[in-house]
BADREN-828654 format. One record per residue (C-alpha): residue number from 1; z, x, y. Coordinates in nm, 3 decimals. Each point is the difference from the previous one (the first is absolute). Layout:
// BADREN-828654
i NUM; w Z; u X; v Y
...
This chain:
// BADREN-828654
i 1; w -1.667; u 1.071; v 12.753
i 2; w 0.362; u 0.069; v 0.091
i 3; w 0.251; u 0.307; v -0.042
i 4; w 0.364; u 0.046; v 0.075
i 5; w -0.122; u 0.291; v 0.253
i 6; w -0.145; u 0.168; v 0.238
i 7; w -0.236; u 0.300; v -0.075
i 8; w 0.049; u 0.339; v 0.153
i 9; w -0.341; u -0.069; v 0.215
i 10; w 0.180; u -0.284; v 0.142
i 11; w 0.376; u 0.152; v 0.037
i 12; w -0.217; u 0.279; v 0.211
i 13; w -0.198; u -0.268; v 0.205
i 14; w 0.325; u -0.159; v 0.102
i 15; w 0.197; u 0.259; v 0.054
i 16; w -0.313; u 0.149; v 0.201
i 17; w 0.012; u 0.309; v -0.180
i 18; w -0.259; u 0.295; v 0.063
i 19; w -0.027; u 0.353; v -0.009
i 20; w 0.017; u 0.303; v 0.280
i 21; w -0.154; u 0.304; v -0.115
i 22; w 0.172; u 0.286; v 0.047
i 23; w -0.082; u 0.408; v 0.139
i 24; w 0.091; u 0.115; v -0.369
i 25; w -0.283; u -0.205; v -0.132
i 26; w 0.226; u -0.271; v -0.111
i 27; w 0.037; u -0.357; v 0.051
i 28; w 0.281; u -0.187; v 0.026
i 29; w 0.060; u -0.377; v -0.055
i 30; w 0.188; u -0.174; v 0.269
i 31; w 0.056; u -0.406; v 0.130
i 32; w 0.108; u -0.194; v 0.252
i 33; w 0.254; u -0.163; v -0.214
i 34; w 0.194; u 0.062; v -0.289
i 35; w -0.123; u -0.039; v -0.362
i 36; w 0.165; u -0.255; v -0.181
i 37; w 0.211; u 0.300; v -0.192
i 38; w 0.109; u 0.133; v 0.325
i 39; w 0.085; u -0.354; v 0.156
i 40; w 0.253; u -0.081; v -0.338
i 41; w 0.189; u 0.362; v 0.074
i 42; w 0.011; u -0.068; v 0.357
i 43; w 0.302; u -0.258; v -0.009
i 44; w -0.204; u -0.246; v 0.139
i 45; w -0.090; u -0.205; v -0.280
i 46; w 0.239; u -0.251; v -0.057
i 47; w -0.187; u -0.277; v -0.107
i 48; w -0.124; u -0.157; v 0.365
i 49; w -0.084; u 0.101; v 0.337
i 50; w 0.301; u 0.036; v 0.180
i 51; w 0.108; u 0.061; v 0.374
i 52; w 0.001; u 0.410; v -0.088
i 53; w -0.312; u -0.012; v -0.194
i 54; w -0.115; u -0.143; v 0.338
i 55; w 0.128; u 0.227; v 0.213
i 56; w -0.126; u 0.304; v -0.224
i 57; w -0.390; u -0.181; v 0.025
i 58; w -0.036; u -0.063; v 0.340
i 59; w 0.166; u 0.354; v 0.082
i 60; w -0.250; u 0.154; v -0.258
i 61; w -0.282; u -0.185; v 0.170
i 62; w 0.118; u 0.086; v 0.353
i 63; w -0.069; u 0.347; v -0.082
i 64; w -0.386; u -0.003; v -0.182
């Protein structure tokens, strides 16, 4: 079987997404990287890893 896509279950595994419950009885959903909507608004995507999208990764990493 094959599909142009990825589902959401497997956008949220990649992105490592989970959620922190809140004092307010809430949850909220965070990641450890950016969904794929987030990535395409972030002036990063330009069609290949360049030296900045580099730069931005291992900073991002440097901080978990």
């Amino acid at each position: 079987y094959y599909d142009d896509g990825l589902s959401e279950e497997e956008i949220d595994f990649m992105c490592g997404t989970y959620y922190v419950h809140q004092a307010q009885g809430t949850n909220v959903v965070v990641s450890w990287w950016p969904w794929p909507h987030a990535w395409n608004a972030s002036g990063l995507n330009v069609g290949f890893w360049s030296a900045r999208c580099k730069d931005w990764f291992q900073t991002h990493l440097d901080n978990i």
